[in-house]
C-alpha positions as CSV (number, residue, x, y, z in Angstrom):
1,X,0.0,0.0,0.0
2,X,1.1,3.7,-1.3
3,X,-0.4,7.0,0.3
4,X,-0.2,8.0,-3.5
5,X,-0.1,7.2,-6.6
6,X,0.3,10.1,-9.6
7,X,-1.1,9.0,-13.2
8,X,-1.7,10.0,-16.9
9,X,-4.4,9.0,-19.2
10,X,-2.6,6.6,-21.6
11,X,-3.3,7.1,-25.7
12,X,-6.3,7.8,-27.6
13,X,-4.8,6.8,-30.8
14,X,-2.1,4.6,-32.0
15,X,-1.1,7.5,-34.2
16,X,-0.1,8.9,-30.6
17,X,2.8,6.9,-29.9
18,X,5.0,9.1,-31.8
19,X,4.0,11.6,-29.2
20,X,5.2,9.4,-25.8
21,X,8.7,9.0,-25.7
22,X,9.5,11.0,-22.5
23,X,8.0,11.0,-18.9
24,X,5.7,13.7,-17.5
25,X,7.4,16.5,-16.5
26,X,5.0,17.6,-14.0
27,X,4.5,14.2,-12.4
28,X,8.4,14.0,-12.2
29,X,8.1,17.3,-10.2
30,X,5.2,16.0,-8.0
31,X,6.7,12.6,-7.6
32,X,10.0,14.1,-5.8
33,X,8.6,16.6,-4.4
34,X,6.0,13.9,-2.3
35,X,8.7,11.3,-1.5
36,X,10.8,14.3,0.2
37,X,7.8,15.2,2.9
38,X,8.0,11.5,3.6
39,X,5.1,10.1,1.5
40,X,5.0,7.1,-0.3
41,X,3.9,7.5,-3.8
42,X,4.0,5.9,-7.3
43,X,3.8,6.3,-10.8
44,X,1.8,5.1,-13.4
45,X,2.6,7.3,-16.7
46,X,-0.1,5.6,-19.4
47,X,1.2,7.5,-22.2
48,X,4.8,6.7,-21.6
49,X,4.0,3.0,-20.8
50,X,2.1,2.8,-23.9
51,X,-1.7,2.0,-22.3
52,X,-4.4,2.1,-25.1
53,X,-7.4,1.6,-22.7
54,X,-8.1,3.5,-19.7
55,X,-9.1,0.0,-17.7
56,X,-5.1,-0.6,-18.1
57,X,-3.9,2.3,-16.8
58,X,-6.9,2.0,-13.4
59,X,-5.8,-1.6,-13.2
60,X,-2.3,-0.8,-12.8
61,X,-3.1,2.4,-10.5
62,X,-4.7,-0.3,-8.2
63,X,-2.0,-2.8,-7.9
64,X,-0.1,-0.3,-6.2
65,X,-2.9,-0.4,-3.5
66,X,-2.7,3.8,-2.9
67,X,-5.0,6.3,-0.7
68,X,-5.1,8.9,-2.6
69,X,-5.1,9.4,-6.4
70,X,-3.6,12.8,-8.6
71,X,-4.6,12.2,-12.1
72,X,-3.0,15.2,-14.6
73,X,-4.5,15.9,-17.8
74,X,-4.8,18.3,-20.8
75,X,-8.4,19.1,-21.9
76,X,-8.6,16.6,-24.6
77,X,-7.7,13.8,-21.9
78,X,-10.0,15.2,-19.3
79,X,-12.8,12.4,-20.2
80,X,-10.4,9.6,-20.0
81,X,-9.4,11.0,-16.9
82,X,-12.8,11.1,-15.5
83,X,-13.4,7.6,-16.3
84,X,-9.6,6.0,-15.2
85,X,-11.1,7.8,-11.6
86,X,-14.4,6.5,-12.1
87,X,-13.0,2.9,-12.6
88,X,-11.1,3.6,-9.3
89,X,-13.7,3.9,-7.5
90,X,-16.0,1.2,-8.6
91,X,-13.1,-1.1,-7.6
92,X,-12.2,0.3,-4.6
93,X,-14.7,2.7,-3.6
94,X,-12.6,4.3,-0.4
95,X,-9.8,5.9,-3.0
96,X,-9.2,9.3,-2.9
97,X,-9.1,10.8,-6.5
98,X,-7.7,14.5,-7.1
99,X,-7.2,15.7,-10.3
100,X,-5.2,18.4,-11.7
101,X,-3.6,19.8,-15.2
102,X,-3.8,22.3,-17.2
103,X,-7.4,21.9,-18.3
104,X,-8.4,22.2,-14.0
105,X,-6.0,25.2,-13.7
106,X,-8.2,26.5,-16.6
107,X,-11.6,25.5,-15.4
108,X,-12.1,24.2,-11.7
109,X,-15.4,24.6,-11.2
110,X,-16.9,23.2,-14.8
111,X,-14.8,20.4,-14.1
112,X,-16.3,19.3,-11.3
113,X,-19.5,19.7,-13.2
114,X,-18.1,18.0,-15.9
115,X,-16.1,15.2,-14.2
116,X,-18.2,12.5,-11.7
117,X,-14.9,10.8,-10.7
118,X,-13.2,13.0,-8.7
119,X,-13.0,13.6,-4.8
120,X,-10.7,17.2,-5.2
121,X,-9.3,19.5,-7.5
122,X,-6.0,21.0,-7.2
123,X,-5.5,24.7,-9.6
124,X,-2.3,26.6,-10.0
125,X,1.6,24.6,-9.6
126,X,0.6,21.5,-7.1
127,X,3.9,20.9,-5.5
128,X,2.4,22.6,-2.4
129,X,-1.0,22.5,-2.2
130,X,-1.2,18.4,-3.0
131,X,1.4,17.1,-0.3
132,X,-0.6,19.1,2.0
133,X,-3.5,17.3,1.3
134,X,-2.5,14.0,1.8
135,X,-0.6,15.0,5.1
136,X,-3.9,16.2,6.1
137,X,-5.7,12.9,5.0
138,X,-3.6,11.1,6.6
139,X,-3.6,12.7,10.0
140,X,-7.4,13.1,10.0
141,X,-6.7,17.3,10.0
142,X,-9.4,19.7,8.0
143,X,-8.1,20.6,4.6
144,X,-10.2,23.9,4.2
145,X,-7.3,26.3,4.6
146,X,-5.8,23.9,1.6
147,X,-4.8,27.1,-1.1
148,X,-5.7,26.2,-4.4
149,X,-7.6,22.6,-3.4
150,X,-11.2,22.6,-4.7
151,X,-13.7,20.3,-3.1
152,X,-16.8,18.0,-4.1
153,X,-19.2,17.9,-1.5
154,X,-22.6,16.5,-1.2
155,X,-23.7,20.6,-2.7
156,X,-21.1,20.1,-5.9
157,X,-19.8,23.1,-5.6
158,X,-18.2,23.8,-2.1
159,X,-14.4,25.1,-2.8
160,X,-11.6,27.2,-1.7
161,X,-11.4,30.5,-4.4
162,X,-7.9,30.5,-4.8
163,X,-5.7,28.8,-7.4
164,X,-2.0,27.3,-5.4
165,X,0.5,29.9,-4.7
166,X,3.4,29.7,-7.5
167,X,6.8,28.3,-6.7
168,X,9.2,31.2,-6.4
169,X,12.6,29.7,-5.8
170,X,12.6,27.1,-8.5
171,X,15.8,25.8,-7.6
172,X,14.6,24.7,-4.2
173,X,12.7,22.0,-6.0
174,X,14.4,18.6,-5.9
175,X,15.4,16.7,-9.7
176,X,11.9,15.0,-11.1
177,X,12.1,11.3,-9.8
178,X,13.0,9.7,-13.0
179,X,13.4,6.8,-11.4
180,X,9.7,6.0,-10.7
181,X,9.3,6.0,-14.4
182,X,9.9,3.4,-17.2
183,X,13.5,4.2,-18.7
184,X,13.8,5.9,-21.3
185,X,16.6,8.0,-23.0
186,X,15.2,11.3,-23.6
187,X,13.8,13.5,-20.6
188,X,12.4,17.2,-19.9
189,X,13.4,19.5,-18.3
190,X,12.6,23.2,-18.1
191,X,14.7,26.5,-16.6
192,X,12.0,28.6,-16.2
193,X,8.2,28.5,-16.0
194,X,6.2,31.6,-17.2
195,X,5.8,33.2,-20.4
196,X,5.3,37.0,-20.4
197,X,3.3,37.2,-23.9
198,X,-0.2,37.1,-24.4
199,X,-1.0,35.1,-27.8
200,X,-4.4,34.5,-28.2
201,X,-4.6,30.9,-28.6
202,X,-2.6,30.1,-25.4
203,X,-4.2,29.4,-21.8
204,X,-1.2,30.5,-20.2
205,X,-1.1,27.8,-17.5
206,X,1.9,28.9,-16.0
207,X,1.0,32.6,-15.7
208,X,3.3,35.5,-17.2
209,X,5.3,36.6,-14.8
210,X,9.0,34.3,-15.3
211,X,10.9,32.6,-12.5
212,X,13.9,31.2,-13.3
213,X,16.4,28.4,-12.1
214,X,20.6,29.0,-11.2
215,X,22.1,28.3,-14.2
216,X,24.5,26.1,-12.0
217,X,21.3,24.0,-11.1
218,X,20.2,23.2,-14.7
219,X,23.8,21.8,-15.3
220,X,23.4,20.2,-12.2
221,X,20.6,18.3,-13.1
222,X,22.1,17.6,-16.7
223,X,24.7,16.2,-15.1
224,X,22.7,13.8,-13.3
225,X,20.7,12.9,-16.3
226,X,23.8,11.7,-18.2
227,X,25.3,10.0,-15.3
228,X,22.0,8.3,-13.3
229,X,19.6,8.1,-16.4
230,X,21.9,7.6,-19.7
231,X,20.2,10.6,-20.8
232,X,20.4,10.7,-25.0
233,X,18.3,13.4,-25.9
234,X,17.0,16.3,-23.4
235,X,13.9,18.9,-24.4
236,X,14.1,22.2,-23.0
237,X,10.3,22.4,-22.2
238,X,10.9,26.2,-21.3
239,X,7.9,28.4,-23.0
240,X,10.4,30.4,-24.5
241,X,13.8,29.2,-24.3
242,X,16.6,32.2,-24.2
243,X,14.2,34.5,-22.5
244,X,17.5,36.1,-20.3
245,X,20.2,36.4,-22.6
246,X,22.9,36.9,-20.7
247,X,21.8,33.5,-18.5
248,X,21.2,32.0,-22.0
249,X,25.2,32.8,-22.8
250,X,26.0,31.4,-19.7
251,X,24.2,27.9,-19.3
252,X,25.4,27.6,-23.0
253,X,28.9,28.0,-22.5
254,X,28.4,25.4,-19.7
255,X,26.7,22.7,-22.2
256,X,29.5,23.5,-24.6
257,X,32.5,22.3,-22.3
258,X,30.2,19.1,-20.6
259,X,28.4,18.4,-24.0
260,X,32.0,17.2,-25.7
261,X,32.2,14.2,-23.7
262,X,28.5,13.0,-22.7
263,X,27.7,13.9,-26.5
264,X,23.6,14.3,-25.9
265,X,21.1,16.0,-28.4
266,X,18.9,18.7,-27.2
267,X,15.9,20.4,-28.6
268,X,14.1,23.6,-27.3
269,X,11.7,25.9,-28.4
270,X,12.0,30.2,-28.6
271,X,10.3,32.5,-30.4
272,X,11.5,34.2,-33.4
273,X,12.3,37.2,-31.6
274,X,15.0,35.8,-29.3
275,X,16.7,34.3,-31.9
276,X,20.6,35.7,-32.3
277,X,23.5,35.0,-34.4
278,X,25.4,34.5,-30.8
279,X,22.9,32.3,-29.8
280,X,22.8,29.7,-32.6
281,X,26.3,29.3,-33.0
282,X,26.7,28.8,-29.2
283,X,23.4,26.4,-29.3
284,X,25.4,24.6,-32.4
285,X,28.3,24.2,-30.4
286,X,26.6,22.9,-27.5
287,X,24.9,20.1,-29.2
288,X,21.2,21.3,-30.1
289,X,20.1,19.5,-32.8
290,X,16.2,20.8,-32.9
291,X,14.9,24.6,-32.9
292,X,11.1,24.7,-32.7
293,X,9.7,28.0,-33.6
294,X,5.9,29.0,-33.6
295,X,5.4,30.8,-37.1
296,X,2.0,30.8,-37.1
297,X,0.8,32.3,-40.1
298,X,1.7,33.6,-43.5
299,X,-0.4,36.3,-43.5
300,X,0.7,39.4,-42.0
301,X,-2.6,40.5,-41.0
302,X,-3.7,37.2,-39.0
303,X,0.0,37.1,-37.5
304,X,-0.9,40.8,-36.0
305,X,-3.9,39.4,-34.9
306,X,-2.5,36.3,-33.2
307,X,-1.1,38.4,-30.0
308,X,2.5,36.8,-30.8
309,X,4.1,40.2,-31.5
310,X,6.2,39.2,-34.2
311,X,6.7,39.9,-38.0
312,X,7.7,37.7,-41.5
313,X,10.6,39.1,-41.9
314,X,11.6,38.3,-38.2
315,X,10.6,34.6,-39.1
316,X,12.7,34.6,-42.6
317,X,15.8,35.9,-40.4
318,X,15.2,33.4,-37.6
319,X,14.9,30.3,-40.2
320,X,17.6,31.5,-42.4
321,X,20.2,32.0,-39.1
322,X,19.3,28.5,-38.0
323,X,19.7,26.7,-40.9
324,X,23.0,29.0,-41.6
325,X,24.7,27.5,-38.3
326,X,23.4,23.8,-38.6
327,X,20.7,24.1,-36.7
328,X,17.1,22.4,-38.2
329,X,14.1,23.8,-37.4
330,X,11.1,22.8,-37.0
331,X,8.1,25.6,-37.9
332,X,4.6,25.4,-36.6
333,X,1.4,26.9,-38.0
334,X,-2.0,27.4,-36.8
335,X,-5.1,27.5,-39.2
336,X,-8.0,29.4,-37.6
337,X,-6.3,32.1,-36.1
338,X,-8.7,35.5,-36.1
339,X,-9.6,36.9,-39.7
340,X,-8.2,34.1,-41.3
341,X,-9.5,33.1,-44.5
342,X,-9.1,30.7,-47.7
343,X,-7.0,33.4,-48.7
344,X,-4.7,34.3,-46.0
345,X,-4.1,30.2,-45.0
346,X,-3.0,30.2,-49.0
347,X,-0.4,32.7,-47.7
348,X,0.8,31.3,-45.2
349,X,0.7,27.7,-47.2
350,X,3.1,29.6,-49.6
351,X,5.7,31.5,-46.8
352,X,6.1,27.2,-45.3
353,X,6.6,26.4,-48.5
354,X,9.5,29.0,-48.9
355,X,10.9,28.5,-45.1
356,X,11.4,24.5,-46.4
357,X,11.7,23.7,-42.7
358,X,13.3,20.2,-41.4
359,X,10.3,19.6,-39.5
360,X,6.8,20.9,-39.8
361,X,3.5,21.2,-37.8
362,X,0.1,22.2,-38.9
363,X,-2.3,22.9,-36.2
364,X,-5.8,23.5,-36.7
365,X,-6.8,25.7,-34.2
366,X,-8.1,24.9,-30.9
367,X,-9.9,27.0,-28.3
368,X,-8.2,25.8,-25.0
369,X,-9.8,26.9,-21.6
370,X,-8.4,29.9,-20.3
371,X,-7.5,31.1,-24.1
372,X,-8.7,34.4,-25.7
373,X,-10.0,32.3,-28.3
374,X,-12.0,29.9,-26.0
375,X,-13.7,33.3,-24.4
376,X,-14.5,34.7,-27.8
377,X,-15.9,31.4,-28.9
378,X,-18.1,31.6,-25.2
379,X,-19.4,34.5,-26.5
380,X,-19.5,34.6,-30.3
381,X,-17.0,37.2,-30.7
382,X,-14.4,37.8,-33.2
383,X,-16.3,34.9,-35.9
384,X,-15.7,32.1,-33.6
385,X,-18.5,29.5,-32.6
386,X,-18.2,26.5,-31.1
387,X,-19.1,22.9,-33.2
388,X,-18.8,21.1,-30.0
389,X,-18.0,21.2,-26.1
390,X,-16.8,17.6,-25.9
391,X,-13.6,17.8,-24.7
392,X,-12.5,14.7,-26.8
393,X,-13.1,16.8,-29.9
394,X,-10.2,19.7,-28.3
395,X,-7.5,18.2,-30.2
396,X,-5.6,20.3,-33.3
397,X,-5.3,17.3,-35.8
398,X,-8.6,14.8,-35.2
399,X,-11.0,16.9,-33.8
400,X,-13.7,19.7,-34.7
401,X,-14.0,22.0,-31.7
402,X,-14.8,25.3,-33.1
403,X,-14.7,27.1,-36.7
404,X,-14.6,30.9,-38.0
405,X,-17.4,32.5,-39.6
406,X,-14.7,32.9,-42.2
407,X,-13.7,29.7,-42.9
408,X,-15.3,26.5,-41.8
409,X,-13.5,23.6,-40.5
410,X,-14.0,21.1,-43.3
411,X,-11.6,23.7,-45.2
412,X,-9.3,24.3,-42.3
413,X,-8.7,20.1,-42.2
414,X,-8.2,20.6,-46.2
415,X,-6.1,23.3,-46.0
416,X,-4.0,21.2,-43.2
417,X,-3.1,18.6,-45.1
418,X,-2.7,20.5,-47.8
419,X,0.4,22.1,-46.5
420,X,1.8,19.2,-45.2
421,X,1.7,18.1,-48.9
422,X,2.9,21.1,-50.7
423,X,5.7,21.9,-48.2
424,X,6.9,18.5,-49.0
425,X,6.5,18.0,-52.2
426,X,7.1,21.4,-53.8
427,X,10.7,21.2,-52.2
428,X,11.5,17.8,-54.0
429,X,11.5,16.1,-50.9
430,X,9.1,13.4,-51.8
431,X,11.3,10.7,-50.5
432,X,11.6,12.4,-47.1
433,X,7.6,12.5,-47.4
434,X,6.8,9.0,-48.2
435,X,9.4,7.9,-44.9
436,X,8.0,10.7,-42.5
437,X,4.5,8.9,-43.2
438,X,5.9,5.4,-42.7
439,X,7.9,5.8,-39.7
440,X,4.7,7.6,-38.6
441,X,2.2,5.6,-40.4
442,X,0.3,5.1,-37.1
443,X,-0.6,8.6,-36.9
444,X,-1.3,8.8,-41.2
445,X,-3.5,6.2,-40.4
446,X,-5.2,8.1,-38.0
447,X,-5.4,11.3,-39.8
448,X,-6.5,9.8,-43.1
449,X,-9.7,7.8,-41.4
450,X,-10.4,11.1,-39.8
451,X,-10.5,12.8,-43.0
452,X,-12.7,10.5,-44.0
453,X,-15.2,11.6,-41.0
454,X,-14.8,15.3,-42.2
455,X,-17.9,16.5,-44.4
456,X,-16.1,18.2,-46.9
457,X,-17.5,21.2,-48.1
């Protein structure tokens, strides 16, 4: 018996797996953060371990025998959550289930009305406000002075009105506890958390306002990746990685002088704005492999309209300095941003086709809780309207949450292929095409039977 156990929902699809090569960052976090105050806990990561129903990942929950229950999810897992803690309790009706994420940060109290599964709630950065919890189930103490911890009562709707307090001193927090999780060879890890911009598609989970890690502590924890985990690859999951540029310089320099003996890849993502000459040839030298850069759009008008704050020609110079020092990049569009048309999504269909990145990603958009775009499609503002509130159909490539007034969504899903093909194609990189959609033929699978869902129109 565990006092917790911390869990994932596992995959929806099998096109997925592509998706669920590293541990949860945030259950890493949680994990080692619980076994420091002295409580027992667990993992169950069903997207890392591969579970494709959500009776596998309750089944393996309840061989650990726990009290408690903290199941994360995004809002297109929130159902599967619901139902691994529904499962739970059917089995062993005196669990405790809490569930957190960013879709509960976003929206505590619809998810209670939303979810029948759950005992508790956590909102805001849970390394606090959940060990507190289950110190205070355990010793039989009241848990209403709990920041941040929503309750179910027999009235639905009893709570406590503030989200958790945010975790100043980031380097206080002990290394995720890797070693609850399957092994693996590629791993998180993020500096910072925050992100001061205010795009319109984003829920901002982690609020605006940065807080950052010693740069001797990242290297620290690299260090131990490479020695204690074998670490290969490493993701900077950082909002914007290079935020501080001076710190930037510095934790670079560092990588460069450790990174010529443990020889491991890393990947981050910035915006175009924070990209430097200085910075990519440092990055190079230090091993990064992978630059991931939100684009957005082709069209200057939508881009303006996004809330990113950032122009073409900033993009063309960002690409171009990247691919100059060795660097690939990988580019990501969203179709559906506000005034988009058929017209401006031809646009921006063209500028990918130009950029020729390594790697390429073609949202369609989604209005996520706590997103400018979500409100406006609340209210049937700006030409957005929902098509559904099931929070399986919140997903950019399978499913149809919302559409413009402007353009419908059977087009965006046209228009979303579409530049997959073209970017490929009208680079002569059919080869490279036809192996992307074998190595990933799981999720072509996926996408083409979708397509065949779509009313085209």
């Amino acid at each position: 018996m565990v006092d917790l156990v911390l869990s994932r929902p596992g995959l929806m699809t099998a096109g997925e797996t592509h998706w669920s090569n590293s541990p949860h960052l945030g259950l890493g976090y949680l994990s080692a953060v619980s076994r420091e105050r002295g409580i027992s806990v667990r993992i169950v990561d069903g997207r890392l371990e591969r579970h494709t129903s959500e009776e596998e990942t309750a089944n393996a929950i309840l061989q650990h025998q726990p009290e408690i229950v903290g199941l994360s999810a995004f809002t297109i897992e929130l159902n599967r959550a619901d139902k691994i803690a529904r499962l739970l309790k059917e089995k062993d009706p005196g669990i405790v289930t809490v569930l957190g994420g960013p879709h509960a940060n976003s929206l505590p109290r619809e998810s209670f009305s939303d979810c029948s599964g759950f005992d508790y709630l956590v909102a805001g950065e849970a390394e606090n406000s959940l060990t507190e919890l289950i110190i205070a189930h355990r010793n039989g103490e009241s848990k209403e002075s709990i920041v941040g911890l929503f309750r179910k009562n027999d009235a639905d709707f009893l709570k406590h009105d503030n989200h958790a307090s945010f975790e100043e001193d980031l380097s206080a927090l002990p290394f995720p506890a890797w070693d609850l999780f399957p092994r693996t060879s590629i791993y998180p890890i993020m500096t910072e958390r925050g992100c001061p911009y205010n795009c319109v598609f984003c829920s901002h989970n982690l609020t605006k306002r940065i807080r950052s890690r010693s740069v001797e502590h990242v290297m620290e924890e690299i260090r131990w990746l490479y020695r204690d985990f074998c670490a290969k690859q490493i993701y900077f999951e950082d909002e914007t990685f290079g935020l501080n540029h001076d710190r930037t310089v510095e934790l670079l320099n560092l990588l460069i002088d450790f990174n010529q003996m443990a020889g491991i890849r890393f990947k981050a993502q910035t915006r175009v704005d924070h990209v430097s000459e200085k910075m990519i040839k440092l990055m190079r030298r230090a091993g990064f492999e992978y630059l991931e850069l939100g684009v957005e759009s082709g069209d200057p008008a939508v881009l303006s309209n996004s809330g990113k704050n950032i122009s073409l020609e900033q993009v063309k110079k960002a690409v171009f300095i990247a691919k100059q020092n060795g660097i690939k990049v990988w580019l990501k569009f969203i179709i559906g941003l506000p005034g988009e048309t058929k017209r401006s999504v031809r646009k921006t269909i063209d500028f990918a086709v130009s950029l020729n990145p390594h790697r390429l990603s073609v949202a369609v958009i989604v209005p996520y809780p706590g997103s400018r775009i979500y409100e406006w499609a609340q209210k049937g503002q700006n030409g957005y309207h929902f098509l559904s509130k099931d929070w399986n159909k919140f997903d950019k490539y399978f499913g149809a949450s919302v559409e413009l007034d402007t353009l419908s969504y059977p087009s965006m899903r046209r228009f979303q292929i579409q530049m997959y093909f073209e970017t490929y194609l009208l680079n002569g990189r059919f080869l490279e095409l036809l192996n992307m959609a074998w190595v990933h033929r799981s999720l072509a699978f996926s996408v083409a039977r979708s397509l065949f869902k779509t009313p085209w129109h």
